[in-house]
C-alpha positions in Angstrom: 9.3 -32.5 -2.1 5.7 -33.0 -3.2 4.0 -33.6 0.2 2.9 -30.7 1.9 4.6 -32.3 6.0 7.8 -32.7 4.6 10.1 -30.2 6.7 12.8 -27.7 5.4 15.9 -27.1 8.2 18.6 -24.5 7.5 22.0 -25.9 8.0 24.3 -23.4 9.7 27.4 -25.8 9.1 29.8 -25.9 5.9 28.8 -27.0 2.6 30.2 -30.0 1.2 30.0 -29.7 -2.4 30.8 -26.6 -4.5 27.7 -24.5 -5.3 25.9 -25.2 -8.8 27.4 -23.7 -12.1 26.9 -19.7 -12.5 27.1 -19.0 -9.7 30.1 -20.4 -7.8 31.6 -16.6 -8.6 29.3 -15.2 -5.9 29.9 -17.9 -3.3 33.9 -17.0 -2.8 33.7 -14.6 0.5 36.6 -16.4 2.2 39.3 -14.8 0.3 41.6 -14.8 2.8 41.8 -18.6 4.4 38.9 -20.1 2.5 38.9 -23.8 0.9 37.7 -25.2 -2.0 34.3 -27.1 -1.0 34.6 -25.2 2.9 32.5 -22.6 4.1 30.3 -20.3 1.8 26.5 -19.7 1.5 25.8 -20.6 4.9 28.2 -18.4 6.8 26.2 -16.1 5.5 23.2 -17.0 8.1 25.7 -17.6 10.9 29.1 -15.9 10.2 31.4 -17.9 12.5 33.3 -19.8 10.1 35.4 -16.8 8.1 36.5 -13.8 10.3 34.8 -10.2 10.1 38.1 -8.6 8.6 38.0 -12.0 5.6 34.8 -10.7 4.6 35.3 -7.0 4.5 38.3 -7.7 2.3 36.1 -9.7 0.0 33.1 -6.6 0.0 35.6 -4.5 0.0 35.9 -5.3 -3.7 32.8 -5.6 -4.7 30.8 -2.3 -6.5 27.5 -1.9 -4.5 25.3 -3.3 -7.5 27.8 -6.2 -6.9 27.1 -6.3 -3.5 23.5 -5.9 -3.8 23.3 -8.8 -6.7 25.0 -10.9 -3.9 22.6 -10.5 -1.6 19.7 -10.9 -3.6 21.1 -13.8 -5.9 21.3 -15.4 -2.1 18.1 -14.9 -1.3 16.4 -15.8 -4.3 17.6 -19.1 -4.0 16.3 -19.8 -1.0 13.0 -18.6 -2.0 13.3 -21.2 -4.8 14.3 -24.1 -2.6 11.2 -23.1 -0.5 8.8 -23.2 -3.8 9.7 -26.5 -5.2 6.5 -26.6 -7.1 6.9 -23.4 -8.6 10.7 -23.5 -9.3 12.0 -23.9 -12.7 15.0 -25.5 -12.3 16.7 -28.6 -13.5 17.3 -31.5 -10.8 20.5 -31.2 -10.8 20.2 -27.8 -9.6 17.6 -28.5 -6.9 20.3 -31.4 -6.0 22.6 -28.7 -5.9 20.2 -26.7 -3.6 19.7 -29.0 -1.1 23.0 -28.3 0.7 21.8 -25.4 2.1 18.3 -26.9 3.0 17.9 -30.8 4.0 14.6 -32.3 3.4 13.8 -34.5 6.8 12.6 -37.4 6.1 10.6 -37.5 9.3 6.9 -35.9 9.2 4.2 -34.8 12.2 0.6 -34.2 10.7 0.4 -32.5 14.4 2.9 -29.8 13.6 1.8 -29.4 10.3 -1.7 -28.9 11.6 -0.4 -26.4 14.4 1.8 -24.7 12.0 -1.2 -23.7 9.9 -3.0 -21.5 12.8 0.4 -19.2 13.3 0.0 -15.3 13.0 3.2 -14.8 11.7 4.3 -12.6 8.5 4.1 -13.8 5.3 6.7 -15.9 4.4 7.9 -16.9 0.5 7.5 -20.5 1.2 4.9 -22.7 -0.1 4.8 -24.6 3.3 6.0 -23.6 6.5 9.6 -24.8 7.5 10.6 -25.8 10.8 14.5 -25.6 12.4 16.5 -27.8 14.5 16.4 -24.9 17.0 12.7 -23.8 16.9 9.5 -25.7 16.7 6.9 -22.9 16.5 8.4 -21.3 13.1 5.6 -19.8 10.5 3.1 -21.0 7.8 2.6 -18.8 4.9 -0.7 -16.9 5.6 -0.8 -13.8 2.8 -2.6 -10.8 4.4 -1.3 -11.3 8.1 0.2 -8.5 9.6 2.1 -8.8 13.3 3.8 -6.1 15.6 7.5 -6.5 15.3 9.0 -5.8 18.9 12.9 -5.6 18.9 15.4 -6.1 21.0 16.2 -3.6 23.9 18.3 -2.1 26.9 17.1 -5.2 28.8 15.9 -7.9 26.5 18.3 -9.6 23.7 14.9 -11.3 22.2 12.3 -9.6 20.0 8.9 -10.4 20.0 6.4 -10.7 17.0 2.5 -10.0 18.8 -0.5 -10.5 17.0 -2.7 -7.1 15.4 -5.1 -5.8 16.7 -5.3 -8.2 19.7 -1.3 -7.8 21.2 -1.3 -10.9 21.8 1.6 -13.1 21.3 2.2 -15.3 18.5 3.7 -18.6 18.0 6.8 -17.2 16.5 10.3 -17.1 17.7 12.5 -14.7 16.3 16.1 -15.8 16.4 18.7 -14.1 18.2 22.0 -15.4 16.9 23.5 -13.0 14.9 22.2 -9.8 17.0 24.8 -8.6 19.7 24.1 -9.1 23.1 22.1 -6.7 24.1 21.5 -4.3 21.2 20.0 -1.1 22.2 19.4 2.6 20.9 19.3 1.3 17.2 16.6 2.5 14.4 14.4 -0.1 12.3 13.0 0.1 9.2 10.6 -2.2 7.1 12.2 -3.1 3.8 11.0 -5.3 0.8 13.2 -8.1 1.9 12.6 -8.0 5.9 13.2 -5.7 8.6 16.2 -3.8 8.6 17.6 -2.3 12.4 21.2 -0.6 11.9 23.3 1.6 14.8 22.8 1.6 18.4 25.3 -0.1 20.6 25.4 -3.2 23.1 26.2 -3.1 26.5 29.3 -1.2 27.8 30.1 -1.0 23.9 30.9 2.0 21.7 28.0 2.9 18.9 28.3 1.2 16.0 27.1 1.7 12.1 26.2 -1.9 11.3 22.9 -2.8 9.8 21.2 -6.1 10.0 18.1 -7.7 8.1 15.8 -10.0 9.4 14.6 -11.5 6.6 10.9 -12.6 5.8 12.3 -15.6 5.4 13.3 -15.9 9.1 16.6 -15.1 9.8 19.0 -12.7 10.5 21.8 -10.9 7.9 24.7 -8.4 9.4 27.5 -6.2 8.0 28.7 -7.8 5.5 27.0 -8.3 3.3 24.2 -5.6 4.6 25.5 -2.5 3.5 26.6 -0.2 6.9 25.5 3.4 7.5 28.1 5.8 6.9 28.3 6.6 10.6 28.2 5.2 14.2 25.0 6.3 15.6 23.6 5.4 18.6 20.0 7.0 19.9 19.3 8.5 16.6 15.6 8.8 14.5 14.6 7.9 11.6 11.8 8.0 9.2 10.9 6.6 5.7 10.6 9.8 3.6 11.1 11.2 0.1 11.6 8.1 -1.5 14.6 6.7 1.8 14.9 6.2 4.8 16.4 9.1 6.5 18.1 8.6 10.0 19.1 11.9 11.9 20.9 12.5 14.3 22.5 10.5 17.2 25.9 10.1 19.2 28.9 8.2 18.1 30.8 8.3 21.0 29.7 9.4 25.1 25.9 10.7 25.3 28.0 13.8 25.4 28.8 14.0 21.8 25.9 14.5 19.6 25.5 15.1 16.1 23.7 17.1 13.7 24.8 14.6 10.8 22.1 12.6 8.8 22.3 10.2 6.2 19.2 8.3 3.8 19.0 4.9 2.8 18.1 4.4 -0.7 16.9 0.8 -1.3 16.3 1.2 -4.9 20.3 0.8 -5.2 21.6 -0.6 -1.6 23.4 2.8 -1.1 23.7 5.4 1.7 24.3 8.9 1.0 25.0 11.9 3.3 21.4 14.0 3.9 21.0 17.5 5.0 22.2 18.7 8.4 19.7 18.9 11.6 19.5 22.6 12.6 21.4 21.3 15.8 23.3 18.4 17.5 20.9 15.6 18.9 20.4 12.6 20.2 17.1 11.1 22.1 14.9 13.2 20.0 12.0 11.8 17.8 10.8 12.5 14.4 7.2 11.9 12.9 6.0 11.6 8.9 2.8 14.4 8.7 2.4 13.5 5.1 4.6 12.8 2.2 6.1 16.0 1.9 6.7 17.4 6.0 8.2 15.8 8.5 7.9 16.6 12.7 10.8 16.2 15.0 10.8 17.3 18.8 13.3 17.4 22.3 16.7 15.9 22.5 20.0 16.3 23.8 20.0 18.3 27.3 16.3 17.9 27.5 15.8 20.4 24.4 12.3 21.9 24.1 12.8 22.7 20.8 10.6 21.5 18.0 11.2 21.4 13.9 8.7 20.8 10.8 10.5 20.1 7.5 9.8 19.8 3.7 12.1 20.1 0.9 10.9 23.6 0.1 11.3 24.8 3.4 14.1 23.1 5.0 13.1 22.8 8.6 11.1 25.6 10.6 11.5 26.2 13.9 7.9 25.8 15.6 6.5 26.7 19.2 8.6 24.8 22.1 7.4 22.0 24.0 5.9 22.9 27.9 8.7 20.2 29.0 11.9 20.1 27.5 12.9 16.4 27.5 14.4 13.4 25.7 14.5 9.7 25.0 10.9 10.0 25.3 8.3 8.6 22.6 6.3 10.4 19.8 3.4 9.5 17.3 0.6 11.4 15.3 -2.9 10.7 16.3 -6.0 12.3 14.7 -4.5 16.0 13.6 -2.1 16.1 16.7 1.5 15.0 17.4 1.8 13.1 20.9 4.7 13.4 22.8 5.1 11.2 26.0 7.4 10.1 28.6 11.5 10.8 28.7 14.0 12.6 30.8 13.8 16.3 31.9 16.9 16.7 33.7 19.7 14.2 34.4 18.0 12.1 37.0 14.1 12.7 36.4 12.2 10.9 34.1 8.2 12.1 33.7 4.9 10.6 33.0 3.9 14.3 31.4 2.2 13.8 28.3 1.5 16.9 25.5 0.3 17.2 22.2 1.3 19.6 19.3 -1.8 20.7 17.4 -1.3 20.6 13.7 -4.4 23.2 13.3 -2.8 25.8 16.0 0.8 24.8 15.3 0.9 25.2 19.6 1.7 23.0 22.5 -1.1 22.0 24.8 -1.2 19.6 27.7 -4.6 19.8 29.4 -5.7 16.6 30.9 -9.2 16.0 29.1 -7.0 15.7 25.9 -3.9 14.6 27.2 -4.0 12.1 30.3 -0.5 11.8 32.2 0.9 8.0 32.1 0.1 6.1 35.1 4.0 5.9 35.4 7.1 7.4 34.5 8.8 6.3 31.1 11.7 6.5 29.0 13.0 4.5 26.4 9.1 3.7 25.3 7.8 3.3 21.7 4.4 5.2 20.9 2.1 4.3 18.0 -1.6 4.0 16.7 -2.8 0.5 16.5 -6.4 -0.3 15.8 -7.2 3.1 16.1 -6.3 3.9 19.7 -2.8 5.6 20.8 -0.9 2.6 22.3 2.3 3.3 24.4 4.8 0.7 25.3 6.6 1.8 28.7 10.2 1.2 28.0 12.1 2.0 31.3 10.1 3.2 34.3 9.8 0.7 36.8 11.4 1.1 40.2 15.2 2.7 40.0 14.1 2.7 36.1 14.3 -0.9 35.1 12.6 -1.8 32.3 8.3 -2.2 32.0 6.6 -5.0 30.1 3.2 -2.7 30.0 1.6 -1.8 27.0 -1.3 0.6 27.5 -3.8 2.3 25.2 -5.2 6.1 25.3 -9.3 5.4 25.5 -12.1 8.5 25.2 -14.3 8.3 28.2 -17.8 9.7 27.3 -20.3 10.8 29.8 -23.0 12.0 28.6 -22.1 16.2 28.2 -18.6 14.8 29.3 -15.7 13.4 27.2 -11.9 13.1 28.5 -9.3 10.7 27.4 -7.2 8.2 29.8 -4.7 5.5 29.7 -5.6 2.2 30.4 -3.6 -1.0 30.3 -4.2 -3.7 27.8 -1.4 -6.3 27.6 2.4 -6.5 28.1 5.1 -8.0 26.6 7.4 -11.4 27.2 10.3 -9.3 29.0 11.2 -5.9 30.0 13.1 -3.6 27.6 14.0 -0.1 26.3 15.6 2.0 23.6 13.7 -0.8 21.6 11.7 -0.3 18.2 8.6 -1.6 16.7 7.0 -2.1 13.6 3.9 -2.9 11.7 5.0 -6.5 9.7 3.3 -8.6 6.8 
C-alpha cells in the first residue's frame, strides 16, 4: 500500500493458496506429510506445523548453495513485500505475496508517530511494521546502532539498549523459536541478522543448532540455518580471517572438553573443521588484536594459561595469568587485554580483575590500573562502549544468582594522581548469565 500508516503483520498460520510461479520448487519442506496448498513459507518463522525430522529429510537433500538460495530466495521476498514502492513486481505477484503479510486495513497516526522515535536497527522496510503480538516493533532509522543483549542462564528474553546511553529501547525481541532457556551459546553479527548457535537449555545436553535473528525481526533455526558441525556448549568465538571461528567447548558434562574448532564461512553458508586449540577447553575467552592475531585466556579447571595466534605462527604460549580461572569475561582496551570475573576453584567465584599488556607481553593487576569489581562475577560479558570498559555482571548476586548491573571502568584524576574504578551506570530488564552481546545496526 501507498500510505505510509498502513500496517504489515506476519502470519504465523498456513497459507491458503500455492506460492506464485518459480518458485513453488522452494516452498515443498513438508515432504513427508505435507499438502498441497498446507503449510510452507510460514513454518519457516514458526516451525510447529511439519515436524523437526520432515524438515531434515527435506535439507537433507538439498546441496548447501541449495540451501543457502532457500533461505535467501525467502528472505528476499519479504524484503520486497516490505518495499512496495520499490518492488518490481507484477500484481499478481504482490497478490501472491500477500499471504505471508496481510495489510490491516485499520490505521493509528499515534503509533505511526511513536514508531518513528524507536532506536532499533535498521530494518529493510520502507515503513515500520507492527505484529499481532508486539506493538512497540521498529521504524527504519539508517545509521542507528543498539546493544544486542541475548538470552541467558536466567532470562529467555534478549534485550536491544540504546548506544551510548544503555538505555532501553522500545523494541521487543521475540522469543518464540529460542528454547527455553538458552545459555552458554556464541553470537555472531551476520549480513542478514544476528546469528547465536550451541549452548544448551536447562537440564539439556549441548546442542549444535544455529539460529538467525533476522533484521527483519524474527527468529530462523536449524533447518534451514545451517548447524555447526559439533555440539558445543561454553565455547568462544571470534570473527577472523575472513569466518567466524568458534573454539572450543563441551558436548557433553562440564567434564568433557574439547580442543575441536570449527569456522563459519558466510560467503557460502558452510562450516568447515579449523585447527586444533593447543588443549581441551571450555569457559575460556578469546579476543581479535588485529586482523592477523588473536588472544585467548583461562578455561577448563581454572587454567591460567594464555595463547596469541596468527596463521604464521600458530598459537604461542604467553606469560600465565596471576589467577587461573574460567567463565570469566575478556575485552581489549587501549593496548591491554582485560580479563575480569569467573571461577577459580569449584565453588569460588572472584571479583579479581588483570590486564595483559600487549607492550610487555606480562600480566599485571595493580589497582591504579586495574580496579577489582565491586562484586563477584561469572558468566558476565565485557566490552568497550563509548570509549569506557563496560562490564555486565552475569552471575554474582547472593548464592550466585544472576545481576542486572552494568558498570563502566572510569579514570579518576587528581591533580598528580590518576587511578581507574568501577562505577555503575545502568542495568538491564532481568538477570542473566552465559549471555552474549553485540554491537547492532
Amino acid at each position: 500500500p501507498a500510505a505510509p500508516t498502513s500496517i504489515l503483520v506476519i502470519r504465523l498460520g498456513r497459507t491458503s493458496p500455492p506460492p506464485s510461479p518459480g518458485i513453488t520448487a522452494l516452498w515443498s519442506p513438508c515432504s513427508a506429510g505435507g499438502k498441497e496448498g498446507g503449510p510452507k513459507i510460514d513454518i519457516i518463522i514458526d516451525n510447529k506445523e511439519c515436524s523437526e525430522s520432515s524438515w531434515q529429510k527435506y535439507f537433507d537433500g538439498l546441496s548447501t548453495p541449495e540451501r543457502f538460495i532457500f533461505v535467501k530466495a525467502w528472505l528476499e521476498r519479504i524484503e520486497v513485500a516490505y518495499n512496495p514502492g520499490e518492488s518490481t513486481t507484477s500484481t499478481s505477484s504482490t497478490s501472491t505475496t500477500s499471504t505471508l503479510l496481510t495489510t490491516s486495513t485499520t490505521s493509528s497516526t499515534t503509533n505511526t508517530a511513536e514508531n518513528t522515535t524507536s532506536q532499533c536497527p535498521t530494518y529493510t522496510c520502507a515503513n515500520c511494521y507492527s505484529s499481532s503480538t508486539s506493538p512497540t516493533l521498529p521504524t527504519d532509522d539508517p545509521g542507528t546502532e543498539v546493544l544486542f543483549i541475548g538470552p541467558g542462564y536466567y532470562s529467555k528474553s534478549s534485550e536491544l539498549l540504546n548506544l551510548p546511553s544503555l538505555s532501553p529501547t522500545n523494541c521487543t525481541v521475540p522469543t518464540n523459536i529460542i528454547p527455553s532457556t538458552l545459555y552458554g551459546y556464541v553470537a555472531t553479527v551476520l549480513t542478514d541478522g544476528i546469528m547465536i548457535c550451541g549452548g544448551r537449555k536447562y537440564y539439556g545436553n549441548p546442542t549444535n543448532k544455529c539460529y538467525l535473528l533476522t533484521n527483519i525481526g524474527f527468529w530462523l533455526s536449524s533447518p534451514p540455518i545451517v548447524s555447526m558441525m559439533t555440539n558445543r556448549n561454553h565455547a568462544a568465538a571470534v570473527q577472523f580471517d575472513g569466518g567466524w571461528w568458534v573454539i572450543g567447548g563441551t558436548n557433553g558434562s562440564r567434564s568433557t572438553p574439547l580442543a575441536t574448532t570449527e569456522t563459519f564461512v558466510e560467503e557460502n553458508n558452510t562450516w568447515v573443521p579449523s585447527i586444533d586449540y593447543p588443549e581441551a577447553v571450555y569457559g575460556h575467552c578469546v579476543v581479535k588484536i588485529n586482523e592477523t592475531h588473536i588472544f585467548s585466556a583461562g578455561g577448563y579447571q581454572y587454567s591460567a594459561s594464555t595463547y596469541i595466534y596468527s596463521k604464521a605462527t600458530g598459537f604461542v604460549q604467553q606469560d600465565s595469568m596471576n589467577l587461573g580461572r574460567q567463565d570469566h569475561a575478556c575485552s581489549l582496551f587501549e593496548d591491554k587485554i582485560f580479563v575480569v570475573g569467573g571461577y577459580y576453584d569449584w565453588v569460588s567465584r572472584t571479583n579479581h580483575v588483570e590486564y595483559f599488556s600487549l607492550s610487555s607481553q606480562m600480566w599485571q593487576d595493580a589497582q591504579s590500573v586495574a580496579p577489582n569489581l565491586p562484586v563477584t562475577s561469572y558468566g558476565g560479558e565485557l566490552m568497550v562502549l563509548g570509549g569506557r570498559l563496560t562490564h555486565f555482571l552475569g552471575a554474582g548476586g547472593p548464592g550466585g544468582a544472576g545481576n542486572k548491573k552494568i558498570f563502566e571502568m572510569v579514570n579518576i584524576d587528581w591533580s598528580s594522581y590518576t587511578r581507574w574504578e568501577w562505577q555503575e551506570v545502568g542495568e538491564l530488564k532481568s538477570d542473566k548469565s552465559y549471555f552474549k552481546m553485540l554491537r547492532w545496526k
